[in-house]
N, CA, C and O of each residue as an XYZ file, in Angstrom:
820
protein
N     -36.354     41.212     16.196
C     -35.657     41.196     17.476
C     -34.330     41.933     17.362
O     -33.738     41.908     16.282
N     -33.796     42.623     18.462
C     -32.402     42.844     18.832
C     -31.619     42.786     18.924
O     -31.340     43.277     20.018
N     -30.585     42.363     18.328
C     -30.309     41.622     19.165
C     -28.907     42.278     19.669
O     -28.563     43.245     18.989
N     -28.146     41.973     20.602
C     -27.035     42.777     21.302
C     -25.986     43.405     20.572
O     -25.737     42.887     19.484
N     -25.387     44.285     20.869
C     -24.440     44.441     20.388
C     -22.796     44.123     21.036
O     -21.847     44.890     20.868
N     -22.742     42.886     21.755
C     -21.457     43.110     22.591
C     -21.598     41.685     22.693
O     -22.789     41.455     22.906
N     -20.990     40.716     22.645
C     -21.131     39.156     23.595
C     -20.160     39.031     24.130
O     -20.032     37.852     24.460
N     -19.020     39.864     24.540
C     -18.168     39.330     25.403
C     -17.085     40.386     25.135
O     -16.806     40.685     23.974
N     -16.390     41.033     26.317
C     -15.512     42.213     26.821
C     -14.459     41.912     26.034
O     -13.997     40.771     26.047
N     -13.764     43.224     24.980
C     -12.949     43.312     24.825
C     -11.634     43.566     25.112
O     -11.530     44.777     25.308
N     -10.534     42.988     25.238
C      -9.074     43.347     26.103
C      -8.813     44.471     25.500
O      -8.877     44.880     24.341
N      -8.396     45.041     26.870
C      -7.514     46.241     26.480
C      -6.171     45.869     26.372
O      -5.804     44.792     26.842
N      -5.189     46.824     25.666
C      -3.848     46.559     25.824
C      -2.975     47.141     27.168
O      -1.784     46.858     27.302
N      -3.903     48.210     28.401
C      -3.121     47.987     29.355
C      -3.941     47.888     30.761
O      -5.116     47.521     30.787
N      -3.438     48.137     31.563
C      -4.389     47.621     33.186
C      -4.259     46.535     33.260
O      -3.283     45.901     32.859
N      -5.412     46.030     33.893
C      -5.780     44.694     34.483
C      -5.459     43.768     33.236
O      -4.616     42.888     33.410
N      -5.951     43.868     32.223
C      -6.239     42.938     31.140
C      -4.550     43.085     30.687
O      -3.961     42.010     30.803
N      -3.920     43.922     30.327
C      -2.294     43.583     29.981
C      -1.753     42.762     31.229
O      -1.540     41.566     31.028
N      -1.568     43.151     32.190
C      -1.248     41.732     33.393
C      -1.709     40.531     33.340
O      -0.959     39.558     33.266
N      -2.932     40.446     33.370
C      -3.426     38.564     32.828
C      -2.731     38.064     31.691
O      -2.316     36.927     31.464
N      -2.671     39.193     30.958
C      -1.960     38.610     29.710
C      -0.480     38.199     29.814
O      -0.096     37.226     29.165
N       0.233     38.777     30.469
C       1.102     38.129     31.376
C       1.243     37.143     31.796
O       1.940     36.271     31.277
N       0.545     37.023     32.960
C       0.571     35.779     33.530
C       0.047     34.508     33.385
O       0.165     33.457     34.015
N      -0.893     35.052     31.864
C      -1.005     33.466     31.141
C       0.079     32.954     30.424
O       0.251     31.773     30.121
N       1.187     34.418     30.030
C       2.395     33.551     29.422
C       3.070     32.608     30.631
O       3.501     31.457     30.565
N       3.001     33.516     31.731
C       3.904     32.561     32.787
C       3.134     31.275     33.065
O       3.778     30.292     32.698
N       1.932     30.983     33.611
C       1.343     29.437     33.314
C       1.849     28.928     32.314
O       2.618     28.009     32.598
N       1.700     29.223     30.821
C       1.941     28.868     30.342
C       3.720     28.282     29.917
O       4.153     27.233     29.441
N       4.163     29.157     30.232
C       5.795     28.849     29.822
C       6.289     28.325     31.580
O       7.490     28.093     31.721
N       5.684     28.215     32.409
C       6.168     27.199     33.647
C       5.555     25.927     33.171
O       6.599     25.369     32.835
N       4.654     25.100     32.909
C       4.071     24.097     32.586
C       5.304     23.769     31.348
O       5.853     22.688     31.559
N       5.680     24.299     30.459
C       6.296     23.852     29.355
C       8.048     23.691     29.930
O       8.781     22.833     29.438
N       8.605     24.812     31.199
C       9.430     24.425     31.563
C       9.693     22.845     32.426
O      10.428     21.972     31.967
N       9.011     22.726     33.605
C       8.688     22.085     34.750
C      10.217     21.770     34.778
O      10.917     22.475     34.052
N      10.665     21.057     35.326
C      11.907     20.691     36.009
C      13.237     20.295     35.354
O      14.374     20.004     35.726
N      12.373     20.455     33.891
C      13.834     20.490     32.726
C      14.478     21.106     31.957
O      14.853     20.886     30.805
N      14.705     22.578     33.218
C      15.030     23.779     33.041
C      16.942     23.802     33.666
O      17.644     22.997     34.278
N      17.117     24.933     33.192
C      18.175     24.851     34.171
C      17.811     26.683     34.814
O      18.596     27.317     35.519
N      16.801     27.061     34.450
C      16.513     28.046     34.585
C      16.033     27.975     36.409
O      15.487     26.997     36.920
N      16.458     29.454     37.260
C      16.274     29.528     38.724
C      14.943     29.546     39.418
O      14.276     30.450     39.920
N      14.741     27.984     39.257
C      13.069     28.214     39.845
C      12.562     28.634     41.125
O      11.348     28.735     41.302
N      13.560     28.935     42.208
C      13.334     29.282     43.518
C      13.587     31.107     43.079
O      12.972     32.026     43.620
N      14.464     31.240     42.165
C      14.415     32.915     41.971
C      13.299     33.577     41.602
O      13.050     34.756     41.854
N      12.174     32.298     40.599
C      10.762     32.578     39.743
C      10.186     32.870     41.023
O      10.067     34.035     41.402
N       9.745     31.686     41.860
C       9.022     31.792     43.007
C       9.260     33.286     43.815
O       8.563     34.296     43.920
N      10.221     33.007     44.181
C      10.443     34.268     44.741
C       9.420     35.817     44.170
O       8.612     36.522     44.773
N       9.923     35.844     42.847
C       9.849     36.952     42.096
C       8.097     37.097     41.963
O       7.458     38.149     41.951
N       7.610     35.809     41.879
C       6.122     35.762     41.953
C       5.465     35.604     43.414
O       4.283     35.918     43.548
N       6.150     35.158     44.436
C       5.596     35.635     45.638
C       5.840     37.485     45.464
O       4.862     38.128     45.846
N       6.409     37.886     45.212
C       6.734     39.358     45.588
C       5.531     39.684     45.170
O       4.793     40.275     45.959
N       4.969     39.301     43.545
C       4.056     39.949     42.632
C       2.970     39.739     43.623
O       2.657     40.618     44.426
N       2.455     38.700     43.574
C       1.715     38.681     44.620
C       1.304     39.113     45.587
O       0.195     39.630     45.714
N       2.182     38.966     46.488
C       2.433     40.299     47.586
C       1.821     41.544     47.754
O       1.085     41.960     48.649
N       2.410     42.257     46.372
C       2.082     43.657     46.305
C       0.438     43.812     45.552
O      -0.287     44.801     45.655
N       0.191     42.804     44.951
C      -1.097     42.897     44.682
C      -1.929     42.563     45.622
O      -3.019     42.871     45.140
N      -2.218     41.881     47.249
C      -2.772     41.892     47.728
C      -2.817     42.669     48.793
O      -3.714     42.694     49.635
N      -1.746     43.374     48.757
C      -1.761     44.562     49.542
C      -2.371     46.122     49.241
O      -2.630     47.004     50.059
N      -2.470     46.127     48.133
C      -3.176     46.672     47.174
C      -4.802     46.706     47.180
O      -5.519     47.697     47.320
N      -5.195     45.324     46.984
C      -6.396     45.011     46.966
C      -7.374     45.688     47.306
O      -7.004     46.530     48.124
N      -8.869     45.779     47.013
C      -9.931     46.513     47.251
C     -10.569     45.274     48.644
O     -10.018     44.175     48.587
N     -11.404     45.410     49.542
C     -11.872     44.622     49.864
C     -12.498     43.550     49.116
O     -13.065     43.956     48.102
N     -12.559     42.364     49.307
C     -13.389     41.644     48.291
C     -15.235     42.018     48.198
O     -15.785     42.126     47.101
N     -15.573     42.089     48.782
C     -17.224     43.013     49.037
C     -16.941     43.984     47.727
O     -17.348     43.628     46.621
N     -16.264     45.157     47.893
C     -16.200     46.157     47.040
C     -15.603     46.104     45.777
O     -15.654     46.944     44.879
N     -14.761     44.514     45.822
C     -13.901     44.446     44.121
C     -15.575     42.965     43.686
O     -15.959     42.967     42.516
N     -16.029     42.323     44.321
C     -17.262     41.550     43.647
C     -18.307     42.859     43.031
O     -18.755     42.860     41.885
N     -18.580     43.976     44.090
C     -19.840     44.929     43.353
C     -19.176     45.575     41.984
O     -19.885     45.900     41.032
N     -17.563     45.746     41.990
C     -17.492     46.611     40.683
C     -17.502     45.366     40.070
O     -18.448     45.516     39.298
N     -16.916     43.755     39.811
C     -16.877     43.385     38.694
C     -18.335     43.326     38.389
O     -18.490     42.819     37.278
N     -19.330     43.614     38.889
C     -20.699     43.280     38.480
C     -20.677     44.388     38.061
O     -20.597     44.280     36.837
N     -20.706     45.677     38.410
C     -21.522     46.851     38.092
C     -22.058     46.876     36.290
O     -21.673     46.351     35.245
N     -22.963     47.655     36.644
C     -24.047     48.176     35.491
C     -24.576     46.739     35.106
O     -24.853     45.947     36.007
N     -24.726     46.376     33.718
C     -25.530     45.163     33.481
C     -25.099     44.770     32.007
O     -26.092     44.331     31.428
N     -24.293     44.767     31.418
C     -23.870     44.668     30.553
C     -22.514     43.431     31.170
O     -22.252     42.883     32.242
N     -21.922     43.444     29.736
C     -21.129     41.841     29.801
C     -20.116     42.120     30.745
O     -19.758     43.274     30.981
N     -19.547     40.946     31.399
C     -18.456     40.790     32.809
C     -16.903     40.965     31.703
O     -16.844     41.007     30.474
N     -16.013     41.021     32.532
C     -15.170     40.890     32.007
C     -13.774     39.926     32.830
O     -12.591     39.849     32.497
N     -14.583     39.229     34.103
C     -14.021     38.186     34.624
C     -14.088     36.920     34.822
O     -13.399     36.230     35.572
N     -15.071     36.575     34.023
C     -15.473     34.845     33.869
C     -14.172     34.151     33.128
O     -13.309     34.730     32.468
N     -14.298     32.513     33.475
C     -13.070     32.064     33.458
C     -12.949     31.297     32.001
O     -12.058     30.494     31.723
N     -13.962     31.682     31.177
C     -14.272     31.582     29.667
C     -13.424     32.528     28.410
O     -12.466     32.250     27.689
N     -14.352     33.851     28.560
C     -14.060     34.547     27.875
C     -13.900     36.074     28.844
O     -14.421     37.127     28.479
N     -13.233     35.956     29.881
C     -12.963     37.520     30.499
C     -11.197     37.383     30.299
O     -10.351     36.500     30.436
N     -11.241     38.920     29.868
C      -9.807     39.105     29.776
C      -9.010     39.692     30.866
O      -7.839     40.072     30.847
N     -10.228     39.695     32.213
C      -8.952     39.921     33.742
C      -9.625     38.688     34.270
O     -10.210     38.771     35.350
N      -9.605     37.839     33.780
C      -9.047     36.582     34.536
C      -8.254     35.478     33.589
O      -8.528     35.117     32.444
N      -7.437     35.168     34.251
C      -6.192     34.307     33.889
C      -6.487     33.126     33.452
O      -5.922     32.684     32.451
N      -7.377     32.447     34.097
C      -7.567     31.388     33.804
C      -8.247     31.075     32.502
O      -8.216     29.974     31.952
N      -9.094     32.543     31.898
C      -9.598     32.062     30.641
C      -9.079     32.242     29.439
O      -9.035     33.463     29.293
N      -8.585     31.630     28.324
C      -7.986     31.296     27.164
C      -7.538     32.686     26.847
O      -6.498     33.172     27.289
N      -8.165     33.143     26.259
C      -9.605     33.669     26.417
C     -10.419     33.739     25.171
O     -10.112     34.347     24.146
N     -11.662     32.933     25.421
C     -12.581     32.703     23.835
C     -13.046     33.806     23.393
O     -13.488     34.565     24.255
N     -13.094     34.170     22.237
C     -13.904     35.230     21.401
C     -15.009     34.829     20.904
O     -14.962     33.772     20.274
N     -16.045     35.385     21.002
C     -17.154     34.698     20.282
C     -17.932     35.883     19.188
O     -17.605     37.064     19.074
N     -18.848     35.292     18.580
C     -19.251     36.499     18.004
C     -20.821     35.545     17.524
O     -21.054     34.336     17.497
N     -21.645     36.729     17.202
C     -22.916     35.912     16.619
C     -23.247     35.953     14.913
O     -23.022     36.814     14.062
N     -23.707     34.983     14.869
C     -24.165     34.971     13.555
C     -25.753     34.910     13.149
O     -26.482     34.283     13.917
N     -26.427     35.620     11.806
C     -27.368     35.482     11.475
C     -27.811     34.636     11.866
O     -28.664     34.963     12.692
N     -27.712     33.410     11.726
C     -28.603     32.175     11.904
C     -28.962     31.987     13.380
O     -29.477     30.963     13.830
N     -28.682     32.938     14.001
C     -28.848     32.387     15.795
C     -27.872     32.199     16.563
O     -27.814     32.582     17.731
N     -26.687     31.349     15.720
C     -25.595     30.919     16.909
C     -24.376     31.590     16.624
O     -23.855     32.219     15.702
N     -24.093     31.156     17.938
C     -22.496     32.184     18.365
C     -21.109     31.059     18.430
O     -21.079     30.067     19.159
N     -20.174     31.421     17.632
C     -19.159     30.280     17.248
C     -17.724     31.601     17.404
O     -17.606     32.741     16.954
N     -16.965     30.856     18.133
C     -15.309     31.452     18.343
C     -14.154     30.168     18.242
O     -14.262     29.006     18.633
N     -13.037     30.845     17.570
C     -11.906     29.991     17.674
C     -10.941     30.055     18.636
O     -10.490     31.108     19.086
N     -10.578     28.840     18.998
C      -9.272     29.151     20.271
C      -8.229     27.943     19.780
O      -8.469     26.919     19.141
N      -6.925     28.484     20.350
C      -6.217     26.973     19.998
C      -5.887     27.176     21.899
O      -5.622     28.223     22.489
N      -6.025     25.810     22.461
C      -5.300     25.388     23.618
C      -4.395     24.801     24.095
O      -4.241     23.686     23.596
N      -3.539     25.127     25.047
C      -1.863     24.478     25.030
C      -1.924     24.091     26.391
O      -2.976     24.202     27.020
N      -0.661     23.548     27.010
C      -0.474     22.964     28.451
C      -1.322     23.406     29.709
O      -1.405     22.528     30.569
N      -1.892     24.453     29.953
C      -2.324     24.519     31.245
C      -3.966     23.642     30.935
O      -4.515     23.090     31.889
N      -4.533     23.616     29.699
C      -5.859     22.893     29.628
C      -5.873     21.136     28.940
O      -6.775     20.502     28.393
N      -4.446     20.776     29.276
C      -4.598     19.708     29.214
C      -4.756     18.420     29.723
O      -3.801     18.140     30.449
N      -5.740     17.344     29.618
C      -6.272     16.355     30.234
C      -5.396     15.196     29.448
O      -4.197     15.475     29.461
N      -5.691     14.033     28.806
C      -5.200     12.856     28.136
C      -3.604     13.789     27.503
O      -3.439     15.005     27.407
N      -2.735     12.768     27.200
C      -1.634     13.771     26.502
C      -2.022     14.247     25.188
O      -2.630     13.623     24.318
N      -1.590     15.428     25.162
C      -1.903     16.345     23.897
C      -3.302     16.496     23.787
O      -3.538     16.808     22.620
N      -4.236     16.431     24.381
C      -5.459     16.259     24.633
C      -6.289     17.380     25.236
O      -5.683     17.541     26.295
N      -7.126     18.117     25.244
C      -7.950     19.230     26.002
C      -8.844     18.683     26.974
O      -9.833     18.053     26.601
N      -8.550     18.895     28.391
C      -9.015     17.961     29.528
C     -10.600     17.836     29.425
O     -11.103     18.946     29.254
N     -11.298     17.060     29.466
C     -12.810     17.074     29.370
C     -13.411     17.690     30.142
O     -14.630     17.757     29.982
N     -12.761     18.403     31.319
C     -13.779     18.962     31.995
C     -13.661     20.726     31.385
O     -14.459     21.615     31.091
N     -12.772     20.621     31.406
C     -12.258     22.179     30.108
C     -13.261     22.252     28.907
O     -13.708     23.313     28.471
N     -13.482     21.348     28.554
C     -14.691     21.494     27.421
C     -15.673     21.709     27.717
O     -16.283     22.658     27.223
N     -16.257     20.828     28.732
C     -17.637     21.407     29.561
C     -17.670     22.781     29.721
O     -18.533     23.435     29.136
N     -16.687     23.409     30.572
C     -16.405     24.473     30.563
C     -16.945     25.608     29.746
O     -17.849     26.401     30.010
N     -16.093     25.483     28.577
C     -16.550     26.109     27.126
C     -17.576     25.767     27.068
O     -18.297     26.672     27.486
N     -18.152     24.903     26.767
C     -19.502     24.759     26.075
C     -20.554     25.229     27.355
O     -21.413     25.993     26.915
N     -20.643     25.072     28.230
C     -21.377     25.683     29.343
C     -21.913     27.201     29.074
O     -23.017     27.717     28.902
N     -20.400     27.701     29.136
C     -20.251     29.174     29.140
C     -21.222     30.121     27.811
O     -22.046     31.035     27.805
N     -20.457     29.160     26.688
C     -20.778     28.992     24.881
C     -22.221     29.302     25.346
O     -22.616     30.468     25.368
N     -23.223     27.992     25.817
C     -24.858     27.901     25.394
C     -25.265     29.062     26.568
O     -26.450     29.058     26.899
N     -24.557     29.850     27.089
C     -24.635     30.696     27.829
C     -24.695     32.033     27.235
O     -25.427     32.842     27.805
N     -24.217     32.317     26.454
C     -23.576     33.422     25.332
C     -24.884     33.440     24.267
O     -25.611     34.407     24.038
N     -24.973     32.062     23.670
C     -25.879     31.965     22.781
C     -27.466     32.086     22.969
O     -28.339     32.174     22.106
N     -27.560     32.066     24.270
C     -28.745     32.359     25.112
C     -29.184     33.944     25.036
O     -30.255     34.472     24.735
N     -27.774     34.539     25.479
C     -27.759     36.040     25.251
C     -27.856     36.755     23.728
O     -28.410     37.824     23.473
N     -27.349     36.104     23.048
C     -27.745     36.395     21.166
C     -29.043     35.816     20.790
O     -29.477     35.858     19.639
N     -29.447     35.456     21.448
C     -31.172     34.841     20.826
C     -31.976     35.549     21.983
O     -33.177     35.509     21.716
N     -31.710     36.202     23.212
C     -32.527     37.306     23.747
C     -33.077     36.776     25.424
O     -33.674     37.403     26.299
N     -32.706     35.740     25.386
C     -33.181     35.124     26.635
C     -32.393     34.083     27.276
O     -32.211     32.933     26.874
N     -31.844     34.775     28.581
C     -30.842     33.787     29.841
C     -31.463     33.632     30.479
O     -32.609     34.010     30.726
N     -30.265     32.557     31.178
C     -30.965     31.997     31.981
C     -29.490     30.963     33.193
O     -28.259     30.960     33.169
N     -30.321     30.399     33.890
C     -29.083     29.845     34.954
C     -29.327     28.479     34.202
O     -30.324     28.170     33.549
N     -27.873     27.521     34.505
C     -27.803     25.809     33.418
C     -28.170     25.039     34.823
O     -27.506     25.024     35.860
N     -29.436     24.400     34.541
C     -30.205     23.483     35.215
C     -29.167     22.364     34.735
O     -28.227     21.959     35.419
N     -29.448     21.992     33.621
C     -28.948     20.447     33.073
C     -28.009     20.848     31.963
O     -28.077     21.803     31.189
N     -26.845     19.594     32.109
C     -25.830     19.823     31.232
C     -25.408     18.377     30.787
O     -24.621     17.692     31.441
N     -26.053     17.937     29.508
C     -25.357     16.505     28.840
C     -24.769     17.282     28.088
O     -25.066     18.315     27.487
N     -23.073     16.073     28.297
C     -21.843     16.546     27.460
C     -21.192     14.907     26.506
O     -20.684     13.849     26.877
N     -21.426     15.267     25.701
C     -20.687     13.572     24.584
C     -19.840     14.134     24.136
O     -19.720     15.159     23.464
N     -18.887     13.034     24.746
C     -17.109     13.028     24.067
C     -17.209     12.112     22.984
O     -17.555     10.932     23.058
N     -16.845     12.818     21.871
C     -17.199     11.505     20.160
C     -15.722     11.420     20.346
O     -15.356     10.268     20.577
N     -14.686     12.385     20.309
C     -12.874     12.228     19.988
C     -12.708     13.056     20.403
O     -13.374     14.091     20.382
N     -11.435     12.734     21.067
C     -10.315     13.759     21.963
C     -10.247     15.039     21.056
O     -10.201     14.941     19.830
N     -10.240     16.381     21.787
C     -10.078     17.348     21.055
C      -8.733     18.056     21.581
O      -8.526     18.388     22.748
N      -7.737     18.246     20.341
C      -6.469     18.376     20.580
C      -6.271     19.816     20.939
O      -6.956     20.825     20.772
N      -5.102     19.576     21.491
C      -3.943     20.896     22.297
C      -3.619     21.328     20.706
O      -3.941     20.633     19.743
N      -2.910     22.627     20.625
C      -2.352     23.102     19.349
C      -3.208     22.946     18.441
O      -2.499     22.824     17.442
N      -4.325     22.863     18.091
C      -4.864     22.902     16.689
C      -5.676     23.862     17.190
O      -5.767     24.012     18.408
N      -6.407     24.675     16.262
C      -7.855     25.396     16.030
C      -8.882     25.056     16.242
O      -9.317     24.421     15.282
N      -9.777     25.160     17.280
C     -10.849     24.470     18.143
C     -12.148     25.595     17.410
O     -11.948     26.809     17.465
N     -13.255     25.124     16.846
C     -14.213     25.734     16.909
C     -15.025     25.554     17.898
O     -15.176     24.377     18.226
N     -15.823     26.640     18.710
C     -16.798     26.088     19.471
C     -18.027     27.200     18.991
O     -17.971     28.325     18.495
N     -19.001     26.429     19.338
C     -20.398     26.712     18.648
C     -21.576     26.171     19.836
O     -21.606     25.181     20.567
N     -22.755     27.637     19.582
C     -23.595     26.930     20.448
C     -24.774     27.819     19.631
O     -24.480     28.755     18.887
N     -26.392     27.297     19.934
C     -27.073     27.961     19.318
C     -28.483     27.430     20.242
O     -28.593     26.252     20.581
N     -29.665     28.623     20.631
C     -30.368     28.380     21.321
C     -31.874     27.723     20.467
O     -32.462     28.378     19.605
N     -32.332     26.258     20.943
C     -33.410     25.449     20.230
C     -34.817     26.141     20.510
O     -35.469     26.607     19.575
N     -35.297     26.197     21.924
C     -36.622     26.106     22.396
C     -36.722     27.064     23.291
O     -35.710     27.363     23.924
N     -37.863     27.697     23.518
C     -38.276     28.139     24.579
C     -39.507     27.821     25.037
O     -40.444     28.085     24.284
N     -39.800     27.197     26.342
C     -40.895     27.094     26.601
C     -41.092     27.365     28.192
O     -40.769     26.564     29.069
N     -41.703     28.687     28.411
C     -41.955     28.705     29.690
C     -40.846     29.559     29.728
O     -40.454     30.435     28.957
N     -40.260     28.948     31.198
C     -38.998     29.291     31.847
C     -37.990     28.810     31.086
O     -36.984     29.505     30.947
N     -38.093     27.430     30.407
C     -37.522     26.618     30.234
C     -36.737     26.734     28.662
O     -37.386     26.343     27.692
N     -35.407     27.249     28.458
C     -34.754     27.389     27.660
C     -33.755     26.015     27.074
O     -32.886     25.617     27.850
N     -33.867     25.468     26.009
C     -32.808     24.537     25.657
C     -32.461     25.142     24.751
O     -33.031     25.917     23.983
N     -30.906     24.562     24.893
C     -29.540     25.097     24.213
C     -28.545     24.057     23.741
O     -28.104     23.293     24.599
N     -28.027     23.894     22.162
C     -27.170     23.017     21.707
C     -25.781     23.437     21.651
O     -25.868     24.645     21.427
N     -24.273     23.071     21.743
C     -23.416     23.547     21.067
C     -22.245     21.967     20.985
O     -22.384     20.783     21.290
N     -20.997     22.905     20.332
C     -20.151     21.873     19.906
C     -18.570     22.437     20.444
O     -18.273     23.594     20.741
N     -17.823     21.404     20.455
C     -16.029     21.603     19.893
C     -15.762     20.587     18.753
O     -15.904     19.397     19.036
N     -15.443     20.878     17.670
C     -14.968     20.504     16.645
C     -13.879     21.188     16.093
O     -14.059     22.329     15.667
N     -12.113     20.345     16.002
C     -11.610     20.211     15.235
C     -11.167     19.338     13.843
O     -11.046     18.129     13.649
N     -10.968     20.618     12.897
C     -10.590     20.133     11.278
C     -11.943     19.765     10.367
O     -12.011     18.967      9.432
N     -13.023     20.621     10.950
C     -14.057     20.527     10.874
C     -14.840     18.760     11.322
O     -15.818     18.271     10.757
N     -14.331     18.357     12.047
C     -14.712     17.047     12.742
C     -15.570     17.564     14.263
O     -15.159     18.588     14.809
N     -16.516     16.955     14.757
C     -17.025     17.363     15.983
C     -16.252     16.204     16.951
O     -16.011     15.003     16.833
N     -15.994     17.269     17.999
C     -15.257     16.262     19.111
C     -15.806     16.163     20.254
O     -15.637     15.117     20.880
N     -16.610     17.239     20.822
C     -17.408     17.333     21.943
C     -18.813     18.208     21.471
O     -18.900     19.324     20.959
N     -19.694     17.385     21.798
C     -21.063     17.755     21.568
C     -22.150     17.846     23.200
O     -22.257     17.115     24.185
N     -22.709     18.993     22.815
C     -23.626     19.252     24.280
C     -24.818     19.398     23.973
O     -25.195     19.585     22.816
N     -25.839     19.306     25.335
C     -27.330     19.328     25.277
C     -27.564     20.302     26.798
O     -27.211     20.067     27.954
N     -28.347     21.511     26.163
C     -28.156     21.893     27.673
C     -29.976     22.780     28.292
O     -30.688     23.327     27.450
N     -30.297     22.739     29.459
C     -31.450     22.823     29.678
C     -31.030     24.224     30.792
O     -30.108     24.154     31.605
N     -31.899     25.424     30.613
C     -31.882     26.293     31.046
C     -32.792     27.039     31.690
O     -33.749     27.346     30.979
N     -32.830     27.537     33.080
C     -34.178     27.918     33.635
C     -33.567     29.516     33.802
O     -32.473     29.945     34.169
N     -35.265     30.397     33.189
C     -34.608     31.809     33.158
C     -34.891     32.540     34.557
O     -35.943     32.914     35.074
N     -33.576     32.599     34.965
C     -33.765     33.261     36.434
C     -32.525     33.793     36.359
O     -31.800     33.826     35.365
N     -32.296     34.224     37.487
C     -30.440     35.135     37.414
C     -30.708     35.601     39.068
O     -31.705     35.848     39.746
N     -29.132     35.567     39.312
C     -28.703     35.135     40.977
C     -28.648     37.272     40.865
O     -28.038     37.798     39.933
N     -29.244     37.985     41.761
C     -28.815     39.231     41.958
C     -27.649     39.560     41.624
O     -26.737     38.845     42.041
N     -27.337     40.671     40.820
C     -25.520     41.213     41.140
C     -25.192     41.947     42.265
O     -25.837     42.986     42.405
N     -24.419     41.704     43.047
C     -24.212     42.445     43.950
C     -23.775     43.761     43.405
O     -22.983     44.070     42.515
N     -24.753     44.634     44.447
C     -24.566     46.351     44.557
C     -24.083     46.922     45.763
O     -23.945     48.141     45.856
């Protein structure tokens, strides 16, 4: 078998992908300020309504900016996982290994946190969703996530080195199952079970 050569878009250092990178510092360093700053938070606002502003004035229609992030058929580079023009994702690296599965490290800080010091549980789903999604694509066959069991064994912490891991079990039919993990300090902290039917929603053209 084949298997791909790409699992997930590399950042560039300028365009779109240097701006996200940006503005994950600013999530990030507003969450760590919040109100026990003495720093001008109506001047921030300001300065980020402007940004704003000019980027939606800018804008492509949304019709015509959904067909390019799809175009051709190869990997996205805006999912909220591992795309590096969108903000919201860490952004995970993954890569595959001989054995089948695809495992990346991330450490996570204030904007993905749930319990204190804690990585919010639905943030893990997240990852691991995305993960047995990836690993689907390194073993040769996707598919859309029918079913998703997720077990929380221990909180998986903010600031440390998060492995996540996923690797595809079965195929039968349509019907794809998929395992993965988050484990820090080599401890597993979130473990998944996931059931996959191979179909795929059109990309818009």
């Amino acid at each position: 078998m084949t298997r791909p050569t790409q699992l997930v878009s590399e950042p560039h250092e300028d365009g779109v992908d240097a701006a996200v990178a940006a503005a994950r510092r600013v999530v990030d360093a507003l969450l760590r300020a919040g109100d026990l700053t003495d720093a001008d938070m109506a001047g921030v606002a300001k300065q980020l309504h402007a940004v704003a502003d000019g980027l939606q004035d800018h804008a492509p229609a949304r019709e015509e900016r959904m067909v390019d992030m799809w175009r051709g058929d190869g990997i996205t580079r805006h999912d909220p996982v591992t795309g590096p023009e969108n903000a919201l994702a860490p952004p995970l690296h993954l890569t595959g290994n001989d054995d089948g599965s695809v495992a990346g490290t991330l450490t996570l800080g204030l904007p993905y946190q749930g319990p204190p010091g804690c990585v919010h549980g639905g943030v893990s789903a997240l990852l691991l969703d995305h993960t047995l999604g990836v690993a689907n694509h390194w073993a040769g066959l996707v598919g859309m996530t029918a079913e998703l069991t997720v077990r929380y064994h221990r909180p998986a912490p903010l600031f440390e080195p998060l492995t996540v891991s996923g690797r595809q079990l079965t195929v039968d039919g349509r019907k794809i199952r998929t395992v993965g993990a988050i484990a820090a300090g080599g401890r597993e902290c979130v473990t998944t079970e996931g059931l996959f039917i191979a179909t795929q929603v059109p990309r818009p053209r």
